[in-house]
C-alpha positions, 0 to 999 in steps of 0.5 A: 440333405434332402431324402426322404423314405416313407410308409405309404400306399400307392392311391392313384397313378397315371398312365406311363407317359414320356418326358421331353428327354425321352425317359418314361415318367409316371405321376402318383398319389401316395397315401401314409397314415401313422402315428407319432409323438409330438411334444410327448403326446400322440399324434396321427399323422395322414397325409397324402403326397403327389409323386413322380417316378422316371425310367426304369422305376416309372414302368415298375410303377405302372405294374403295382396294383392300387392300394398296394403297399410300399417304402418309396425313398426319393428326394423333395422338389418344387412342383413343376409349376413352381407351386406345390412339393412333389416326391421325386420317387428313386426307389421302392421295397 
């Protein structure tokens, strides 16, 4: 199963652009900081994380103010050049 739903802050995010299909697509950069446990030990964990929402979700996106709070939920895919990880956003509350 490839889901992933993460804590994070909304840093950076493009103008509303189209996909060659036709669907609205935004690219983000969200931001999470926590704390977790890792062999019984606390461990901060930040990290920041490229991301792309489409459709209807894209133009909700390009209403959010930066630094806004949110839960995204979506699924993991490679890069469109086949390098990198990219979270493919297909919810957020």
């Amino acid at each position: 199963m490839n889901r992933l739903v993460l804590s994070a802050q909304l840093v950076q995010r493009s103008a509303l652009r189209y996909t060659p299909a036709g669907l609205p697509a935004c690219d983000l950069e969200l931001r999470h900081e926590s704390q977790a446990s890792e062999a019984g030990l606390p461990r901060r964990v930040s990290l920041d994380i490229k991301a792309v929402a489409l459709g209807e979700l894209a133009q909700r996106v390009t209403a959010l103010a930066l630094g806004s709070p949110g839960v995204f939920a979506g699924f993991l895919a490679s890069g469109r050049n086949g390098r990198g990880i990219v979270f493919h956003v297909t919810a957020i509350e």
